[in-house]
C-alpha positions in Angstrom: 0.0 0.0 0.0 1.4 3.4 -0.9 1.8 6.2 1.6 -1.0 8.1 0.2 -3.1 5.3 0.5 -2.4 4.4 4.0 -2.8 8.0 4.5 -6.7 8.5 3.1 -7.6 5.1 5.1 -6.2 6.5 8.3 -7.3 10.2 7.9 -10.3 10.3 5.6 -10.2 13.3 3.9 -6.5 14.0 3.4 -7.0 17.7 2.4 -8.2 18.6 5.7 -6.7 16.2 8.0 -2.9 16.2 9.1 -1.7 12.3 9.9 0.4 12.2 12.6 3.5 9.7 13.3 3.8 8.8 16.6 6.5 7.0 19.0 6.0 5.1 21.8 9.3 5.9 24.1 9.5 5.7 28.1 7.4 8.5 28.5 4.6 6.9 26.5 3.3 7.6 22.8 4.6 11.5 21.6 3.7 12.6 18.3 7.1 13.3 16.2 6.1 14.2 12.7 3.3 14.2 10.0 2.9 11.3 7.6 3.7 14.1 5.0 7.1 14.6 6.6 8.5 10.8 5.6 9.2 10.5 2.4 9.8 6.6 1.5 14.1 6.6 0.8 14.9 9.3 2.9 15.1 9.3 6.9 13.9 12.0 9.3 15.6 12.7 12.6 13.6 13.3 15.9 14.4 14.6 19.2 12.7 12.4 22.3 11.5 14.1 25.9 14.2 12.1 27.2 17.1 13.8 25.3 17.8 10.6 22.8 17.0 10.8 18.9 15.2 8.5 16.4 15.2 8.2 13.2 12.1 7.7 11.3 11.8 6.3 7.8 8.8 5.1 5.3 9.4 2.4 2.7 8.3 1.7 -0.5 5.4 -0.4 1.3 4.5 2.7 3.2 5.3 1.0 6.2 6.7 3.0 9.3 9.6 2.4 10.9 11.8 4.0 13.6 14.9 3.1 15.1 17.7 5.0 17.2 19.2 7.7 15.4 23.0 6.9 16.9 25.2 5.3 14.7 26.8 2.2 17.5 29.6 1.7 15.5 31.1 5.6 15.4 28.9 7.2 18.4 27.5 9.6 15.4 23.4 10.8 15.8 23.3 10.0 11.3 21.2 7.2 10.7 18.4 9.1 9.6 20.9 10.4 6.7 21.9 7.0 5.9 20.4 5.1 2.7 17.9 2.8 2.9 17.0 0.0 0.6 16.4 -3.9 1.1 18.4 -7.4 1.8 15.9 -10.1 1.1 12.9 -8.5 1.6 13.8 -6.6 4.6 14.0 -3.0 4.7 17.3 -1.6 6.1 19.2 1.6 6.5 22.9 1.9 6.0 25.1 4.4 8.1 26.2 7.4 6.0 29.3 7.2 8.1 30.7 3.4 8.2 27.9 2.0 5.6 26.8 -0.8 8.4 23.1 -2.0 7.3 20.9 -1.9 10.1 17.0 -3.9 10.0 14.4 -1.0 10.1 11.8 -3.9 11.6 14.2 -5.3 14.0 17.0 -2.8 14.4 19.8 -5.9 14.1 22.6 -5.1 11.9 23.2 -7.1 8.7 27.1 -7.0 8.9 27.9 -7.5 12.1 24.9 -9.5 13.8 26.1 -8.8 17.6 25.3 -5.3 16.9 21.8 -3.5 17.2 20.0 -0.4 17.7 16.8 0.0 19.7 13.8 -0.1 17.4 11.0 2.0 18.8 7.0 1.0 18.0 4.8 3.4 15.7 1.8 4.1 15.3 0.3 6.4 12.6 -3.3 8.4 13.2 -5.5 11.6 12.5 -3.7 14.6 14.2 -5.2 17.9 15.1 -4.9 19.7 12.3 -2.2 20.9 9.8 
């Protein structure tokens, strides 16, 4: 299903109604973004109420993901920069810095499988307005 679709199905009338992204993070769900904002190939970076950063991403699917923006291999808050694409059916991101793949579904890395990032849960719905 393609973004626009998921995005009339969850919000009706998509002229009038902004789609909000949300995270679920200690401090419960906290809205981050619009649907409009993630555009599938390219990552958008959010700051958390606890000071840590995801990074959000769409793929072609129109699927949401988010993961931990830090980079585990260099320290580095890029992984929203990095490129995405997909191993076997899986959509990843690779780090812009050290080009490590890293599972948008289950935030394991494809090169180095004793490596991960924290994978937060999403939910997309009707916001209050644009």
């Amino acid at each position: 299903m393609s973004p626009m679709s998921l995005m009339s199905i969850v919000a009706g009338d998509t002229a009038t109604t902004a789609v909000t992204v949300e995270i679920h993070c200690p401090r419960g769900w906290v809205a981050v973004c619009t649907l409009d904002d993630l555009l599938p190939g390219r990552g958008v970076a959010a700051l958390l109420p606890d000071g840590t950063q995801a990074a959000l991403f769409t793929d072609r699917a129109g699927q949401v993901h988010a993961i931990a923006n830090r980079d585990p291999f260099t320290g580095a808050q890029v992984l929203s920069r990095g490129l995405t694409g997909s191993a076997d059916g899986r959509p990843f991101v690779a780090s812009p810095l050290l080009k490590q793949r890293f599972d948008l579904a289950s935030g394991g890395c494809l090169d180095d499988p004793a490596v991960s990032v924290p994978v937060y849960r999403v939910r997309v719905g009707a916001g209050g307005g644009s």
